[in-house]
C-alpha positions, 0 to 999 in steps of 0.5 A: 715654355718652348716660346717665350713671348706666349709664356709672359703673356698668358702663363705668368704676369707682371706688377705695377707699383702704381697700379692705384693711381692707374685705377687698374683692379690689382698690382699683378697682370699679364704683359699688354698686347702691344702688336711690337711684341711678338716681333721683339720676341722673334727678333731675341730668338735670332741667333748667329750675328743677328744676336745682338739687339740695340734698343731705344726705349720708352716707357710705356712700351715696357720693353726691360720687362720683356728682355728680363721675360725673355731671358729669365724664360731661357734660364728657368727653361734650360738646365744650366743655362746662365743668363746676366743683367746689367746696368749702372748700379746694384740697387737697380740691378736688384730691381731688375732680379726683382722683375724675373723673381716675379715672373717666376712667382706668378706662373700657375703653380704646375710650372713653377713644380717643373721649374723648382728654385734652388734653396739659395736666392739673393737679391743678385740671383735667382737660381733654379734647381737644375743649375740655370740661374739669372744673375745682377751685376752692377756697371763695368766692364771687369765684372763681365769677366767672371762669368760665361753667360748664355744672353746679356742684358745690359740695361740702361746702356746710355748712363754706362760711361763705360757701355762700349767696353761692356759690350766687347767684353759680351761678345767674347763671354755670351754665346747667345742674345745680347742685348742693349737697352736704353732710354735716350741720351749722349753718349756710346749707346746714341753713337752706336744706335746711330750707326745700325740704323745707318748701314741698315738704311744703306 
């Protein structure tokens, strides 16, 4: 449980909901062994100003699950740990809180004992006994405010008119990852990516 990238890719599984257009045997299955992963992993582990991650995503490399594998593993794993999820709007948020309650529920049986959930869930939350929990909310920067999470996922950044103020308001509330993911598009995200990988090539 100590590495995250081992438990979601031998110790729990995710669904696909076209698993029988895909002509895959079942909806249910580990992560794919992408060679990117491990690397994406170790990079969600630095800390210090290294803790800020911007991605530009593409499907098929599956890369909100592993930020929601990521940190729902911190949050199930560390007693009172919070960690918070958002993106434009709630009905997408949900989905997110779906992906780690999935994550959850296929892991043996031995781990989910060690891990018990508390007697409340929602759609918006998916809280463990010992106090940990992940937590949706859906775009703006003011619903950040209330909350004092460990890492941030802000998802879909590119379709946030609002992303920049988002993630000044991360950097004062989180005190572990924070991390931006999106597929392509106009906006702070593209203007902002556009600039790490400037002073990165400098």
């Amino acid at each position: 449980m100590r590495d995250p990238y081992l438990w979601a890719t031998q110790y729990t599984e995710t669904y696909n909901p076209h698993w029988v257009e895909e002509k895959r045997a079942a909806p249910y299955e580990k992560f794919p062994s992408f060679e990117e992963y491990p690397h994406l992993f170790d990079l969600f582990e630095l800390l210090g100003a290294e803790r800020i991650h911007f991605f530009e995503k593409s499907r098929d490399l599956m890369l909100t699950w592993g930020c929601v594998a990521f940190l729902t593993n911190k949050a199930m794993i560390v007693p009172a740990r919070e960690v918070l999820f958002q993106t434009q709007k709630s009905e997408k948020v949900k989905q997110l809180i779906k992906y780690a309650r999935c994550l959850y529920d296929r892991q043996p049986q031995w781990l989910r004992d060690a891990f018990p959930l508390a007697r409340h869930q929602s759609d918006l939350r998916l809280n463990f006994a010992h106090g940990g929990s992940v937590i949706g909310i859906a775009g703006g920067a003011n619903q950040i405010r209330s909350y004092h999470p460990w890492g941030y996922l802000n998802d879909e950044s590119s379709f946030q008119p609002d992303a920049g103020d988002c993630y000044n308001e991360a950097l004062s509330a989180a005190a572990g990852s924070i991390i931006f993911n999106s597929s392509a598009g106009p906006g702070w995200f593209a203007d902002v990516r556009h600039d790490v990988v400037l002073n990165r090539e400098e």
